[in-house]
Structure formats: structure tokens, C-alpha cells
C-alpha positions as CSV (number, residue, x, y, z in Angstrom):
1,X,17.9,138.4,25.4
2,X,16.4,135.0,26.0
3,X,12.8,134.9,28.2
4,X,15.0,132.9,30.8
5,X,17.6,135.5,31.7
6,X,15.0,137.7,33.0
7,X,14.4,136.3,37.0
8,X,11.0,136.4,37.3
9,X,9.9,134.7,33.8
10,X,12.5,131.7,34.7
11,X,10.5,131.2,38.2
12,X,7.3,131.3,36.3
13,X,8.5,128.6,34.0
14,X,9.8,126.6,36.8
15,X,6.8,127.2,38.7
16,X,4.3,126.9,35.5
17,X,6.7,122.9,35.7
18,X,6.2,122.0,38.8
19,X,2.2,122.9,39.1
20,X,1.7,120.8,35.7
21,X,3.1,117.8,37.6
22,X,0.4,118.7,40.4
23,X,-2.2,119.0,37.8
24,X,-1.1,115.4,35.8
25,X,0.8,116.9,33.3
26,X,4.1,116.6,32.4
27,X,6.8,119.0,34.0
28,X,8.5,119.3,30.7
29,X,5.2,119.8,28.7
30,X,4.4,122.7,31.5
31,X,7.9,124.1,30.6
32,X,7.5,124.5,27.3
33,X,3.6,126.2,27.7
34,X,5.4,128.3,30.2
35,X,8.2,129.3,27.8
36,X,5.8,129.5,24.4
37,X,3.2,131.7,26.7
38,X,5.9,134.5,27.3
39,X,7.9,134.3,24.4
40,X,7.0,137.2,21.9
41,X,8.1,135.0,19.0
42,X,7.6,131.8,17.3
43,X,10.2,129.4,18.8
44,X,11.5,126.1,17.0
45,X,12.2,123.1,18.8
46,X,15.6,123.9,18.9
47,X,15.6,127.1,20.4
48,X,13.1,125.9,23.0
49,X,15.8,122.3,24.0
50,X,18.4,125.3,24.3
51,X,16.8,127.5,26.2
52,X,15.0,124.6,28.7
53,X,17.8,121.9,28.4
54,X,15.2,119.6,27.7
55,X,16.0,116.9,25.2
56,X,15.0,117.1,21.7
57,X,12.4,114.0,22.4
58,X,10.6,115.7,25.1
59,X,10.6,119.0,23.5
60,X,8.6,117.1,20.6
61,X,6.7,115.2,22.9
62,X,6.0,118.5,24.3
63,X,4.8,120.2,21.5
64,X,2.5,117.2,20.2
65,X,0.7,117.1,24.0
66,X,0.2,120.8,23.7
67,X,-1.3,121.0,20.3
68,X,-3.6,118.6,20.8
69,X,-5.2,120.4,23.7
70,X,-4.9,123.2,21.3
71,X,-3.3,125.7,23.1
72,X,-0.3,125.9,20.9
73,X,0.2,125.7,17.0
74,X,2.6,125.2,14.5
75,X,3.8,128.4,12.4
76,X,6.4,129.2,9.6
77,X,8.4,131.8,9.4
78,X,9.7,133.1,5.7
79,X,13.0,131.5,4.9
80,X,13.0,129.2,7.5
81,X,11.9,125.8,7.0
82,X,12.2,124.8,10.3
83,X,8.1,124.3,12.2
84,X,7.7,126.9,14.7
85,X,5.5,127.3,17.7
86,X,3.0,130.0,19.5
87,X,1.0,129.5,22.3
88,X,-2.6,130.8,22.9
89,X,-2.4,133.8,24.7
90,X,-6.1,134.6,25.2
91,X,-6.1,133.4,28.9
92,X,-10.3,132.6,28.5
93,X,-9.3,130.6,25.1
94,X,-6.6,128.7,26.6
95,X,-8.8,127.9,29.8
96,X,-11.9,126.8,27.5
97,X,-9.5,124.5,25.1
98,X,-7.5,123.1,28.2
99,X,-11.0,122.7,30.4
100,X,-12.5,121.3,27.4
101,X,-9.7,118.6,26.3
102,X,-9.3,117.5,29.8
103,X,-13.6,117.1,29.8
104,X,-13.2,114.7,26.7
105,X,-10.2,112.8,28.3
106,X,-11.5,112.5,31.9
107,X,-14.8,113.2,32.5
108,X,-16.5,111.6,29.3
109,X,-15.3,108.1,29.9
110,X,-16.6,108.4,33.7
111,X,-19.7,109.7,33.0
112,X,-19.8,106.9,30.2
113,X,-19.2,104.3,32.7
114,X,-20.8,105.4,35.3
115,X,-24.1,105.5,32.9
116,X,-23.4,101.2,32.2
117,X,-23.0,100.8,35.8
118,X,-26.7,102.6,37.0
119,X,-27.9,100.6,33.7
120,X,-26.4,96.6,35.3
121,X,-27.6,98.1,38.9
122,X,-31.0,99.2,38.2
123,X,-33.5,96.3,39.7
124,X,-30.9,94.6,41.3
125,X,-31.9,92.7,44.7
126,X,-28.6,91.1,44.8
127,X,-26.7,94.3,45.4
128,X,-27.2,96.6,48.5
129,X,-29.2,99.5,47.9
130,X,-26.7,102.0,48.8
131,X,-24.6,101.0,46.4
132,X,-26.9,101.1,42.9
133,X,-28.3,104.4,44.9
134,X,-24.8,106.0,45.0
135,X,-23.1,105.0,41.7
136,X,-27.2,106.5,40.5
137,X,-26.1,109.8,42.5
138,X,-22.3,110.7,41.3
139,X,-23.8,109.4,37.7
140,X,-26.7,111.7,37.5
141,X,-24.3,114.8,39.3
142,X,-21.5,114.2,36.7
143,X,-24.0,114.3,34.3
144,X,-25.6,118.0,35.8
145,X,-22.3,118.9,36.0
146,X,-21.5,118.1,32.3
147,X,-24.6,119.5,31.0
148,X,-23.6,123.0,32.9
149,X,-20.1,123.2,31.3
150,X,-22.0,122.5,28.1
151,X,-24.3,125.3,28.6
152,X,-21.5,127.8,30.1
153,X,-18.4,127.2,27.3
154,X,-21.3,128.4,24.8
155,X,-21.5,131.6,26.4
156,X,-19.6,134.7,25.1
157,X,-16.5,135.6,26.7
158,X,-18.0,139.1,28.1
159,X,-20.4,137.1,29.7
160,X,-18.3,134.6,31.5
161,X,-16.5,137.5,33.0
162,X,-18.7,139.2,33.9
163,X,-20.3,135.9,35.8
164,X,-17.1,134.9,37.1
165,X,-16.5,138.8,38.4
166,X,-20.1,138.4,40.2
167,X,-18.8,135.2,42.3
168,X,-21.5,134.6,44.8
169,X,-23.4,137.7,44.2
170,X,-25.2,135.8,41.6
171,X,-26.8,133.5,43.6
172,X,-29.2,136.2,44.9
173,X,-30.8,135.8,41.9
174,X,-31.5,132.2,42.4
175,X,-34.3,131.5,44.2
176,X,-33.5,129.6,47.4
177,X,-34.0,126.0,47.6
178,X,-33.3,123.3,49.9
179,X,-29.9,122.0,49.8
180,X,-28.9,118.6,49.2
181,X,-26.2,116.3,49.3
182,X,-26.2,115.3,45.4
């Protein structure tokens, strides 16, 4: 029995599709995460054009995309020379690896630009204030914000649930402080 002739697995593939495309990914790369994530076995690239109906080239272009957020890898199976994939099933892994590729592609050129802009801005009488004093502000938050996914991705993955099942009851152990726009 194939993972897409149960119902409820093909909608989650579909689904898993059509929130990739939402999220700036690929459908087809979505697909095949979708398909890799509930399949109990390695599939080759074969299997996985087959079972999608995706072509062979986007199946590979696929797999390439999701290895190099790490959240599938290549295996063999014995007699079989064909490359076969798995994907990460550890839902805390997969988030880290996805959070942290997306980090590296996204945020780390922003935060890297925005650093060159407050550098030309700083002193400038030429330029309205608001402007150097804004760029200044989103740089130095996406900066605060870096440093804390920095600090949390460190911490062990009992930790992080239990933080995350906490929610907002954590911030009673905060002290409170005036809030601010930045």
C-alpha cells in the first residue's frame, strides 16, 4: 500500500504543498517532505515521481532543497544502488534545522545590511532623523532578536518544551518593565 492511498495522508501531502507555497517554498519540495515525513521507508526518486506525479527534475530538485536544510538525507539500501531518502522525523530537529537554514538565508543578510546602513547613517545631517533613527531601531531589534535564537537553539530539547509548554506563564518570572515600541 502506497502512503497516498490512505485519505487522510494524501490531504496532508496536499496540504503540507500548498502551506510550503504560503511559506516560500516550493509546492513540490513541500510534497516530497510531506511524502518522505510519513513514509516508513527509504524512497528513491522514482518511487517518490510515481507516487506524486511529479517530474523526475523536480523530484531532484526536491531532494537537493531539502537536504540542504537538512531535514532529509540520502541512504542505501543493500542491493540496491539506487540513493534513497528519509526525512527527519524528530519534529524539534526538523524545526531547529529548518528555523536555522531559513536564519542563515533570510535574516543574516538583513541584519548584515541593515548593520552598513546604521554605519553610512550615523552623523548624517543630510538625512532626516527619523530615518537613520529607524533603520538604527529594526537593526538593533533584528539583532536582539538574533542573539535570542542564538541563545534558545543551544538549549536542550526538554528545555524548550518545557518553555514552549509554559507560554506566557513564564513571563511572571520576568520582572516587569516598561514596554516599548523597539
Amino acid at each position: 500500500m502506497r502512503v497516498t492511498d490512505i485519505p487522510e495522508a494524501e490531504a496532508f501531502i496536499l496540504h503540507w504543498g500548498e502551506m510550503g507555497s504560503h511559506w516560500g517554498v516550493n509546492r513540490s519540495v513541500s510534497q516530497v517532505h510531506a511524502l518522505l515525513y510519513l513514509s516508513d521507508k527509504p524512497l528513491h526518486a522514482e518511487e517518490i515521481c510515481d507516487t506524486l506525479g511529479l517530474a523526475r527534475s523536480n523530484v531532484s530538485t526536491a531532494l537537493k532543497e531539502l537536504q540542504s536544510y537538512g531535514i532529509i538525507r540520502r541512504t542505501h539500501i543493500i542491493g540496491d544502488r539506487r540513493d534513497h531518502f528519509v526525512a527527519e522525523t524528530d519534529l524539534w530537529e526538523m524545526l531547529m534545522r529548518i528555523t536555522l537554514e531559513r536564519k542563515k538565508r533570510e535574516i543574516d543578510p538583513t541584519l548584515a545590511t541593515l548593520a552598513e546602513l546604521s554605519a553610512r547613517l550615523e552623523g548624517r545631517k543630510d538625512v532626516p532623523p527619523h530615518i537613520a533613527e529607524r533603520i538604527g531601531r529594526m537593526h538593533t531589534f533584528m539583532g536582539t532578536l538574533t542573539g535570542w535564537f542564538d541563545d534558545v537553539r543551544k538549549l536542550p530539547k526538554g528545555t524548550l518544551i518545557t518553555l514552549m509548554n509554559l507560554g506566557g506563564k513564564v513571563a511572571r518570572f520576568i520582572p516587569a518593565r516598561k514596554q516599548s515600541d523597539s
